[in-house]
C-alpha positions as CSV (number, residue, x, y, z in Angstrom):
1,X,-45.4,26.1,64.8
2,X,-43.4,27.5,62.0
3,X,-42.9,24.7,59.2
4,X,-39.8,24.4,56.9
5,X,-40.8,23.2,53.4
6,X,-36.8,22.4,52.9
7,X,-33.2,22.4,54.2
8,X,-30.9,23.1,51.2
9,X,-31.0,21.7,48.0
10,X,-28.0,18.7,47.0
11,X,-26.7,18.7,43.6
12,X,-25.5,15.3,42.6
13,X,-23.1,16.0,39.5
14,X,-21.8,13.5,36.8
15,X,-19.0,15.2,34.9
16,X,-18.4,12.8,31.9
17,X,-15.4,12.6,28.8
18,X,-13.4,14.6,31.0
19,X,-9.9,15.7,30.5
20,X,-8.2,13.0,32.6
21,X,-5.0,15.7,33.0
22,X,-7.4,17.6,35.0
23,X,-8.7,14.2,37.3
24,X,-5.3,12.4,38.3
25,X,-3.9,14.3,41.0
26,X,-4.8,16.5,44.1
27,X,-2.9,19.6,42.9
28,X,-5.3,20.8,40.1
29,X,-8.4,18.8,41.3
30,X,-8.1,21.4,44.6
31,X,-7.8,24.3,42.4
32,X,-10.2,23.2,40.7
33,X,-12.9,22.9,43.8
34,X,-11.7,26.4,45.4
35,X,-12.1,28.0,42.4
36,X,-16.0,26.7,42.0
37,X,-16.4,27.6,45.6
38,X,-14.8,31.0,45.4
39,X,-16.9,32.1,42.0
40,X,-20.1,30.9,43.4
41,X,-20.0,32.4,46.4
42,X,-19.4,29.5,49.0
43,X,-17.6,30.1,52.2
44,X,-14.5,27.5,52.6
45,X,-13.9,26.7,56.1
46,X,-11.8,23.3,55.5
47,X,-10.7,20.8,53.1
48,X,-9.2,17.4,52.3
49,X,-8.1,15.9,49.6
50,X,-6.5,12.4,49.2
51,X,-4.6,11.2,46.0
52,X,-4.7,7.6,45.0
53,X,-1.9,5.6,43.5
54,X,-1.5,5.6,40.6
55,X,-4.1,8.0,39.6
56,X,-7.5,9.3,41.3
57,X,-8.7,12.2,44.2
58,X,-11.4,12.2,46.8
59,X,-12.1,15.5,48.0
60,X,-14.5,17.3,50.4
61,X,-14.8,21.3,51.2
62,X,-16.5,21.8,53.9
63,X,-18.4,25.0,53.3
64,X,-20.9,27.1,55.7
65,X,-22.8,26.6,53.5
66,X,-22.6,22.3,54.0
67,X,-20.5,20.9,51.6
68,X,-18.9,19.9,48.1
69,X,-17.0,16.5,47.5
70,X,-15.5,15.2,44.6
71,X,-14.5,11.6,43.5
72,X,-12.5,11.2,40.0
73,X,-11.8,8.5,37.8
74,X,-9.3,9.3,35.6
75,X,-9.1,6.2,33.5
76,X,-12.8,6.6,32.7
77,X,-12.3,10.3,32.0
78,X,-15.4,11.1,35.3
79,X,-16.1,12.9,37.8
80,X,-18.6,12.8,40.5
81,X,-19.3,16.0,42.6
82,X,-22.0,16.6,45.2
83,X,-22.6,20.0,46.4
84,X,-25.0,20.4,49.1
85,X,-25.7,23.9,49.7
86,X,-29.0,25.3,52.6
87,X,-27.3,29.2,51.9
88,X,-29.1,31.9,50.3
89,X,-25.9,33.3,48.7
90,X,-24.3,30.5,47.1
91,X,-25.2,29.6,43.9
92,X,-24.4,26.1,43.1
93,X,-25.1,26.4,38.9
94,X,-21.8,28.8,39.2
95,X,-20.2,26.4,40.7
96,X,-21.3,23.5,38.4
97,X,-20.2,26.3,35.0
98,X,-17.0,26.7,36.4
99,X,-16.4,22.8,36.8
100,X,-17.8,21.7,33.6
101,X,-15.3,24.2,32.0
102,X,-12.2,23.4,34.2
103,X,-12.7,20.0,33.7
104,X,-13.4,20.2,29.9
105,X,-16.5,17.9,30.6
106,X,-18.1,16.7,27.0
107,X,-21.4,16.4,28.9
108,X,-22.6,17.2,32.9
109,X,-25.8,15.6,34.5
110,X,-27.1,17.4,36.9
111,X,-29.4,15.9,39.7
112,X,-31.1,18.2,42.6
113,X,-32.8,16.7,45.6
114,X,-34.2,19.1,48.2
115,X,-33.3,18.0,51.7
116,X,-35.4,17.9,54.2
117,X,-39.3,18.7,53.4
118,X,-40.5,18.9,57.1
119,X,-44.2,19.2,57.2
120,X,-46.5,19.7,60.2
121,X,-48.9,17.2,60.6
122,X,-52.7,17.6,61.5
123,X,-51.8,17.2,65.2
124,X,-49.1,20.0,65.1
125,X,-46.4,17.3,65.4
126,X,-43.6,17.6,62.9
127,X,-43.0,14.9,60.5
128,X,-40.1,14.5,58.0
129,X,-42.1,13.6,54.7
């Protein structure tokens, strides 16, 4: 039995002292995300995006790759983005760069989790460890 050792690695993303300009609506938050996606290599293949009133976006891309999703608060000047990516080609620290600069982030935390970690156990079985 062949064992996986991981399924893609998710990026959990604090952008902080943002430019709120770049936080409050859909419009540039999109252009934003596509860009990221486009420069690192990430295959779009759908997207929402939903504005709050007054100010604020959720957003997700779906990617072949698996995902990125964004959450702003432009009153606090934050972003949180995940990225979940189980490609070879993408390269999510692209994607991060060109979000840090777009949204003139002061200061990004970066947190990876690989997904996943299937093991084989002693019996043969497979375990999720």
């Amino acid at each position: 039995m062949t064992t996986r050792t991981d399924f893609g690695q998710h990026y959990l993303v604090d952008f902080l002292r943002c430019d709120p300009e770049t936080l409050r609506f859909v419009g540039p938050t999109r252009e934003i995300f596509l860009r990221a996606a486009r420069e690192s290599k990430a295959t779009v293949v759908g997207e929402d995006f939903y504005q709050f009133e007054p100010e604020g976006v959720s957003g997700v891309l779906l990617i072949a790759e698996s995902h990125f999703s964004v959450h702003t608060w432009p009153e606090d000047a934050f972003a949180a983005v995940d990225i979940f990516t189980c490609g070879e080609e993408m390269d999510a620290d692209v994607a991060i760069a060109v979000l840090t600069a777009a949204f003139r982030a002061e200061e990004t935390v970066v947190r990876v989790h690989t997904r996943g970690r299937l093991y084989e156990t002693e019996s043969g079985e497979a375990d999720v460890g």
